[in-house]
C-alpha positions, 0 to 999 in steps of 0.5 A, a space after each residue: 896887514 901882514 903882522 895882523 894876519 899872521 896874528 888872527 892866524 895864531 888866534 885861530 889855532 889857539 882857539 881850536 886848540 882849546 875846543 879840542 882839549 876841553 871837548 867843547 861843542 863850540 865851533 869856529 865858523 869864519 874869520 873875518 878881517 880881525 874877528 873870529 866868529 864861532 857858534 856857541 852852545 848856550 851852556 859853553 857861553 860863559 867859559 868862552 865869553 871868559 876864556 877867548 880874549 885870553 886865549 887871542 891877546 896872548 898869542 904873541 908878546 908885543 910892545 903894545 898891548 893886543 885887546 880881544 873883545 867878545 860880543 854875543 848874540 843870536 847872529 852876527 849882526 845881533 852881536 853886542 
């Protein structure tokens, strides 16, 4: 638990990191367990949709591959 912790926490920082550089309009609403919840414009959708994964499975080098996945949708819930 620790280990995935500390994970989602460099994830975290990464994506902010690359909303602030980019100058986006996306915002990082909550964390939760191993997922990160953000509100995304409609025109910032594919350039995210894109870039997260990258940006989360490469936070740290391990022996094992780290898998991202993106989902959308108008909530939470709706979220495929």
């Amino acid at each position: 638990q620790g280990t995935a912790a500390d994970l989602i926490k460099m994830a975290m920082v990464a994506v902010q990191n690359f909303i602030d550089e980019k100058k986006l309009q996306s915002r990082m609403i909550m964390q939760v367990h191993d997922e990160l919840v953000l509100e995304v414009p409609e025109f910032e959708k594919e350039l995210m949709r894109q870039a997260l994964p990258e940006l989360m499975t490469n936070v740290a080098e391990l022996s094992v591959p780290l898998v991202a996945e993106v989902a959308v949708g108008d909530n939470w819930s709706d979220a495929k």
